[in-house]
C-alpha positions as CSV (number, residue, x, y, z in Angstrom):
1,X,176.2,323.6,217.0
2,X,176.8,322.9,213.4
3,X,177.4,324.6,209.9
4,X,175.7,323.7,207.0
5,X,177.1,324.9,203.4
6,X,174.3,324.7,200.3
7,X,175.9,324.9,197.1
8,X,173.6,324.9,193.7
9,X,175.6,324.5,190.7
10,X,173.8,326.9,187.7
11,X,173.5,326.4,183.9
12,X,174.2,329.6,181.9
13,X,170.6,329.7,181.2
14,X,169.7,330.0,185.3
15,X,168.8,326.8,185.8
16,X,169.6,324.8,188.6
17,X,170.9,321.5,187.6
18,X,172.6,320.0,190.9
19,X,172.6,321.3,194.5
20,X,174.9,319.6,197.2
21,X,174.9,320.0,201.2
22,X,177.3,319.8,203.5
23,X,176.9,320.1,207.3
24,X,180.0,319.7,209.9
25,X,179.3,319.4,213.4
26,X,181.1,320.0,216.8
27,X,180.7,324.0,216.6
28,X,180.8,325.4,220.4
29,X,177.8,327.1,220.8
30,X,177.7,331.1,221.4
31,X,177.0,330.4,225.1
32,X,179.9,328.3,225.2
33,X,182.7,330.2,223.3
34,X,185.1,330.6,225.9
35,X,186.3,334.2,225.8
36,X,187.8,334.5,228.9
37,X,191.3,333.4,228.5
38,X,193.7,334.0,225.5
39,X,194.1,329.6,225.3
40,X,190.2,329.0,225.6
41,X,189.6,331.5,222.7
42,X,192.1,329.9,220.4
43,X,190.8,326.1,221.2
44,X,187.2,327.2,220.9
45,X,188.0,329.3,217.4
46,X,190.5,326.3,216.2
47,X,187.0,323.8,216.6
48,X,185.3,326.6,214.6
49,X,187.9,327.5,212.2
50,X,187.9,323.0,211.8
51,X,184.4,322.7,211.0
52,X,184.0,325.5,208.3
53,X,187.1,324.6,206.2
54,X,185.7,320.7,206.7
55,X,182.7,321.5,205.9
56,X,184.2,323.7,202.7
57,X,185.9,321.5,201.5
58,X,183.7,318.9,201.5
59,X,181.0,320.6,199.3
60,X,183.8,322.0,196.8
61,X,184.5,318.3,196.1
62,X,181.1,317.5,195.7
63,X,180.5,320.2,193.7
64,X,182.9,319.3,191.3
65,X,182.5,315.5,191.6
66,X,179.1,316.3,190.1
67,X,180.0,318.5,187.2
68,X,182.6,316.2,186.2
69,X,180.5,313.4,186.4
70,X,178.0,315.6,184.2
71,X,180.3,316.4,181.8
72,X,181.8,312.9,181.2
73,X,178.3,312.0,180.6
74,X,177.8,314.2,177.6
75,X,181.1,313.6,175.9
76,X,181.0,309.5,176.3
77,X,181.3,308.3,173.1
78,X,181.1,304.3,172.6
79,X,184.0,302.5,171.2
80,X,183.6,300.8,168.1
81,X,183.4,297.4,168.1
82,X,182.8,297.2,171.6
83,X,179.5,297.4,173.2
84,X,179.7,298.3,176.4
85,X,183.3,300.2,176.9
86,X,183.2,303.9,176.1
87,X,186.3,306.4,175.9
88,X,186.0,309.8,176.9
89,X,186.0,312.7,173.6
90,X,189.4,314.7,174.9
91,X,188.7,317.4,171.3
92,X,191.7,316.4,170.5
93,X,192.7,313.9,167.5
94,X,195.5,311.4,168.7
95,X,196.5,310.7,165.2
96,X,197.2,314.8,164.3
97,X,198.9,315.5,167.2
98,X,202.6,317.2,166.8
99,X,204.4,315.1,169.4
């Protein structure tokens, strides 16, 4: 067996502008689960328990790898005087800063 997380990632208009997958295998299957002792429970639900957070975690960072990437998009500004460099727009002016 298997999980698989969907995640869409929603504008504040509704719109869905990025959905990511993430599937984790090596589930026991309900057949399977071993129930009958106290050690095969906890190695059955610790393969379980494995796959979900995996699987988690795997389509948080995706998630947010996309967003980012997004987000960088909009605020690259090119450098001047170079052509093909940009800097990423922090909103903050280097030159005022109180430091």
């Amino acid at each position: 067996m298997k999980i698989k997380f969907t995640a869409e990632i929603i504008d504040d208009d509704g719109n869905v502008v990025g959905k990511r997958t993430s599937e984790e295998g090596g589930i026991p299957s309900m057949e399977t689960f071993d129930i009958s002792t106290r050690e095969g429970f906890l190695r059955d639900f610790d393969l379980l328990e494995k796959a979900v957070l995996k699987a988690r975690n795997r389509i948080g960072a995706d998630a947010a790898d996309e967003i980012l990437k997004g987000t960088l998009k909009k605020q690259r500004i090119p450098e001047p005087g170079k052509r093909d460099s940009c800097r990423v727009r922090t909103g903050q002016n280097p030159r005022l800063s109180h430091g």
